[in-house]
C-alpha positions, 0 to 999 in steps of 0.5 A, spaced: 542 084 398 535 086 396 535 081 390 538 076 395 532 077 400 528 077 393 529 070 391 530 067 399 522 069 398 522 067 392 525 059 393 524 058 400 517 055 400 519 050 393 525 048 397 523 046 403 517 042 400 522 039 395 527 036 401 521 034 405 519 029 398 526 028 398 527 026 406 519 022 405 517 027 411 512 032 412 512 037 416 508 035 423 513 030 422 519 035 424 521 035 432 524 042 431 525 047 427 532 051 425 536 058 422 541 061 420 541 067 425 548 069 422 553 071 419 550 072 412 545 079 409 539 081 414 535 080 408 536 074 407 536 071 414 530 076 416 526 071 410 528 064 413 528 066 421 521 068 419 520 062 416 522 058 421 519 062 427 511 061 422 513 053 422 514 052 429 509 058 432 504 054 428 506 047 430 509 048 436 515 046 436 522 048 438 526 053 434 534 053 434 537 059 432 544 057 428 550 060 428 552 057 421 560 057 422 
């Protein structure tokens, strides 16, 4: 669990931009904002709800929590 949580941190920021590039879109562009709330590793989905609750906060946009099964 504790390597996972590590690498979400590691990866998530060069993920996001690369499917930014890859959709053509920015940031500012997105209408809301998504996350894994469960199931998965606390680690892992405390990185990228934290993630997600940074963007939308900063650019005050909605956050959807997911179930993602």
């Amino acid at each position: 669990p504790e390597l996972a949580s590590r690498a979400h941190m590691q990866h998530i920021v060069p993920v996001v931009d690369a499917a930014l590039k890859a959709a053509g879109c920015t940031v500012e562009e997105m209408d809301a904002f998504a996350f894994t709330r469960s199931p998965g590793l606390i680690g892992s989905l405390l990185v990228g709800s934290q993630f997600a609750k940074s963007l939308a906060f900063s650019l005050q946009k909605p956050l959807i929590a997911v179930h993602h099964m």
